[in-house]
C-alpha positions as CSV (number, residue, x, y, z in Angstrom):
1,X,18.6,193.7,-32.1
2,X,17.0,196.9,-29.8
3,X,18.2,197.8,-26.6
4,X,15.2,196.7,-24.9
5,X,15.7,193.3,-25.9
6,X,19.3,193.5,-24.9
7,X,17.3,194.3,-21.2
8,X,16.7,191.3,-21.0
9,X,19.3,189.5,-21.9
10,X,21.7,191.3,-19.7
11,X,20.0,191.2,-16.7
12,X,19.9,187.0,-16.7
13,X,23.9,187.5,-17.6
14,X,24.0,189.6,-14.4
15,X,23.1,187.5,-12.3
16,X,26.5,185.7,-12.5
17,X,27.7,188.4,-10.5
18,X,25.8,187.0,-7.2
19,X,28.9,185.4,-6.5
20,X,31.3,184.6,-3.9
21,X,34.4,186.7,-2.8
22,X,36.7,184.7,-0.8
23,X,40.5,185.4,-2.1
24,X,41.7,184.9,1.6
25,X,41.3,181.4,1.7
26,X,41.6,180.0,-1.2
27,X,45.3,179.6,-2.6
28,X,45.4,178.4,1.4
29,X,43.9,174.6,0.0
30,X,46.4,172.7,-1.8
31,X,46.6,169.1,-0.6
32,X,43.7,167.2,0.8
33,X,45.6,166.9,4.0
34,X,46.1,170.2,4.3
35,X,42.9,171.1,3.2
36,X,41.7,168.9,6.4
37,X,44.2,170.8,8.4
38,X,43.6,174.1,7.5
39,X,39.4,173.5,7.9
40,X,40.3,172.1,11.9
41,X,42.1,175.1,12.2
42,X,39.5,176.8,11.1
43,X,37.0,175.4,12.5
44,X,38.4,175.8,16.1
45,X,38.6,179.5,15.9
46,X,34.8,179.7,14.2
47,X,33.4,178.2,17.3
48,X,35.1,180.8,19.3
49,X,33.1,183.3,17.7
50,X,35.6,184.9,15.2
51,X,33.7,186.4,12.6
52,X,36.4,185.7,9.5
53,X,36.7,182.4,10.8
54,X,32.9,181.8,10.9
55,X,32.7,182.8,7.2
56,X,35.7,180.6,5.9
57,X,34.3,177.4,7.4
58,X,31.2,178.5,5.4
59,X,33.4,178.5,2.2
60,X,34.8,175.2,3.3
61,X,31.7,173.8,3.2
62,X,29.8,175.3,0.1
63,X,33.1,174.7,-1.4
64,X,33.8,170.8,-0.1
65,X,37.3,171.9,0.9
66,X,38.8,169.9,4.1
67,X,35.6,168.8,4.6
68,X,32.6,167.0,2.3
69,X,30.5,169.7,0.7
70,X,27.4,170.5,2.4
71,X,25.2,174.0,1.7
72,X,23.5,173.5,4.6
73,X,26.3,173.9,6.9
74,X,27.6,176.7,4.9
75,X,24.1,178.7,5.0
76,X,24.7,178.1,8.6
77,X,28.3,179.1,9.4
78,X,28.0,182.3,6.9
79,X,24.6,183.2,8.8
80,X,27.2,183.5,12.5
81,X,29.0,186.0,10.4
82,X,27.2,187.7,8.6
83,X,24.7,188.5,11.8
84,X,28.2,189.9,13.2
85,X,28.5,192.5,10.6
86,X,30.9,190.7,7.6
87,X,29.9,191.2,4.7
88,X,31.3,189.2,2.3
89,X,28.9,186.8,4.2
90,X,26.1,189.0,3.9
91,X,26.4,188.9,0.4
92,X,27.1,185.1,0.7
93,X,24.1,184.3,2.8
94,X,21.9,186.5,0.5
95,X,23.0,184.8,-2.7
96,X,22.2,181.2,-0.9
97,X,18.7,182.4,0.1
98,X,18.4,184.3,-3.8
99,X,19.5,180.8,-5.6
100,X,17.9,178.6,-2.8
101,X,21.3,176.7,-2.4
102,X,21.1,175.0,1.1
103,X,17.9,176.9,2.1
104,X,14.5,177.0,0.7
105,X,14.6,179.7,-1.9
106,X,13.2,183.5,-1.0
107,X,13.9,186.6,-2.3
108,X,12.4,188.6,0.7
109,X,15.3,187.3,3.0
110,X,18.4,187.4,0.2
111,X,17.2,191.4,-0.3
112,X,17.2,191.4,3.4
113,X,20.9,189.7,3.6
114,X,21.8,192.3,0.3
115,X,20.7,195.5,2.0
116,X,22.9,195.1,4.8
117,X,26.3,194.7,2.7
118,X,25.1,197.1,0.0
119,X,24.8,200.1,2.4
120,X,27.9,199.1,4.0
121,X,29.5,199.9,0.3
122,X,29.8,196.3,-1.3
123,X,29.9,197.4,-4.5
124,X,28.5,193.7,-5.9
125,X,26.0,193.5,-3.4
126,X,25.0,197.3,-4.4
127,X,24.4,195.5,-8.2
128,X,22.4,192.7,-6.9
129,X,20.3,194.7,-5.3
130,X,19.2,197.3,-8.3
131,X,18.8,193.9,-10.0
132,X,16.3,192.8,-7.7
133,X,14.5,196.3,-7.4
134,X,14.5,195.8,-11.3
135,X,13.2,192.7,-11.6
136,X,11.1,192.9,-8.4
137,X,12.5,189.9,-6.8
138,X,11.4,190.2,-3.1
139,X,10.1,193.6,-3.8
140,X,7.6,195.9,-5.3
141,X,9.8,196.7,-8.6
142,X,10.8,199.8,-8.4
143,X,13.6,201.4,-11.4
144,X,14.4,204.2,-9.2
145,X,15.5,202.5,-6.5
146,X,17.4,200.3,-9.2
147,X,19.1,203.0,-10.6
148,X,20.5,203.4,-6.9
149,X,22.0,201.0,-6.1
150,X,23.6,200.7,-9.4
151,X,24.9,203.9,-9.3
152,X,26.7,203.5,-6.2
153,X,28.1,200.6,-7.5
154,X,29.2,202.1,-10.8
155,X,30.8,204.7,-9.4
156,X,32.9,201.8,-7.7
157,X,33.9,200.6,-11.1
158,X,31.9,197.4,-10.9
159,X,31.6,196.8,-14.3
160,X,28.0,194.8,-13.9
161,X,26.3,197.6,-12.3
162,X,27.8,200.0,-15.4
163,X,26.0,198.2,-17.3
164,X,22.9,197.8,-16.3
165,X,22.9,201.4,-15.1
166,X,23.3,201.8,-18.9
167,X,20.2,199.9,-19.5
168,X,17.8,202.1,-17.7
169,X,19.7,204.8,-19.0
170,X,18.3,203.3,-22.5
171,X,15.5,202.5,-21.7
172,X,14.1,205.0,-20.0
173,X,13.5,203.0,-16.5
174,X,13.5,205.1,-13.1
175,X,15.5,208.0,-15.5
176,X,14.7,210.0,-18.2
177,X,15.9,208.2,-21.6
178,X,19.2,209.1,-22.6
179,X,21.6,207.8,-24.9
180,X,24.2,209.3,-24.4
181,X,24.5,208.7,-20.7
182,X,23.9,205.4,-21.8
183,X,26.6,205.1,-24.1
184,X,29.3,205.9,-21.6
185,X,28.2,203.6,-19.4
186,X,28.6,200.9,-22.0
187,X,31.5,202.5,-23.0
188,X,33.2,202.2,-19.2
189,X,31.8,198.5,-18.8
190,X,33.1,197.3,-22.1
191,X,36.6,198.9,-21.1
192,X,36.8,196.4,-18.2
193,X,35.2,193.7,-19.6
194,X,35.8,193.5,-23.4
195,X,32.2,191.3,-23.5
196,X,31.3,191.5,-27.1
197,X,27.5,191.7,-26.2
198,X,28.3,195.1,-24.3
199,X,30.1,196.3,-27.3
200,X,26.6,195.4,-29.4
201,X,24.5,197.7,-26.9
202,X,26.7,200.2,-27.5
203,X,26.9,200.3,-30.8
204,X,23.1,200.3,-31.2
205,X,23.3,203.7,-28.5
206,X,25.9,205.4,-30.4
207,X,23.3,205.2,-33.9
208,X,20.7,206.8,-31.8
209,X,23.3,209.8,-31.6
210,X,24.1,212.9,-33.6
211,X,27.7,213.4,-34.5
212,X,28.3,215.4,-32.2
213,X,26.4,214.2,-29.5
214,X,28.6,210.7,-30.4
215,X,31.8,212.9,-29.8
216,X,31.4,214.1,-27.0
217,X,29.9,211.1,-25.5
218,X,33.3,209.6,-26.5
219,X,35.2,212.3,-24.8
220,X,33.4,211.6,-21.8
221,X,34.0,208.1,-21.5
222,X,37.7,208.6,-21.8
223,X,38.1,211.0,-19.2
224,X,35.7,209.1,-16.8
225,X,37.9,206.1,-17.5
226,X,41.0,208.0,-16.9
227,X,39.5,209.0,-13.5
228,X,38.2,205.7,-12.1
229,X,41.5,204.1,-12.8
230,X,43.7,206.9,-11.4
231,X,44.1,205.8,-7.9
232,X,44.1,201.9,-9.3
């Protein structure tokens, strides 16, 4: 199988990282009661204006925790959030608008929702947005600006953005093709994933390299590896 064909394939896997990040609240939900409880709670202090707050009772809601599920509600409540700078709900309300979950679909306003958490440093959000540059989703495509965003979110360790960086890296796309850049990409996102089909692509990189060139691509990896989990 070629690289470019792998393109593909990888990109539709990465959307599956337009997800949600909400580790605050949930090992809160254990009973239905307290479920109920907690989403009162919750609800009071979202009402006030309180920005976490705001976002949770959009969990609740996508989620059908406390209360019966309803996207539109959490489209809502993430919207009073994420207009108040959070951006876990920025990222939220852009992956609603991207999926058209609760809200007519449209890319324009998800890439609008995904720029503001991506140049606050979400490092997900950074990979959602090369992907959409890439695949011009609400956008003129544009690889350069791909290669962007998924840079800054490589260099976060997000292990999506690795590889897709190493994609245009093999492909040529908004960089000059090169395989061994690419290769260490692979290499770092197949150290934190261990996803077979990431191994594949880098297998196929590491054929179109020298000895040599194979060598010290390997080098690099290691020590980039060993520097992006230092301070872990």
């Amino acid at each position: 199988m070629s690289l470019r064909n792998f393109y593909t394939i990888l990109f539709l896997l990465s959307l599956f990282s337009v997800g949600f990040s909400a580790q605050t609240v949930q090992t809160a939900f254990a009973t239905s009661t307290t479920e109920q409880a907690s989403f009162a709670e919750t609800k009071q202090k979202a009402q006030a204006g309180d920005a976490d707050a705001q976002f949770n009772i959009g969990l609740m809601y996508f989620k059908g925790k406390g209360v019966e599920k309803n996207n539109a509600e959490a489209v809502r409540w993430f919207r009073l959030s994420a207009e108040q700078g959070e951006t876990t709900a920025q990222h939220n309300l852009g992956n609603m608008y991207y999926t058209g979950e609760g809200v007519e679909q449209d890319y324009k306003e998800a890439m609008s929702w995904f720029e503001k958490a991506a140049e606050q440093g979400v490092a997900e959000t950074q990979n959602n947005l090369g992907l959409m540059y890439a695949n011009g989703q609400g956008t003129v495509q544009d690889y350069k600006k791909a290669v962007k965003w998924y840079g800054l979110s490589a260099k976060q360790g997000f292990t999506g953005a690795q590889f897709n960086l190493g994609l245009m890296y093999a492909n040529g796309r908004g960089v000059k093709q090169d395989y061994k850049q690419a290769y260490v990409l692979f290499s770092l996102a197949y150290t934190n994933s261990n996803n077979k089909k990431i191994l594949e692509a880098r297998d196929i990189a590491a054929q179109k390299l020298s000895t040599a060139e194979l060598l010290a691509a390997q080098k690099l990896s290691r020590e980039l590896f060993a520097q992006m989990n230092k301070y872990k």
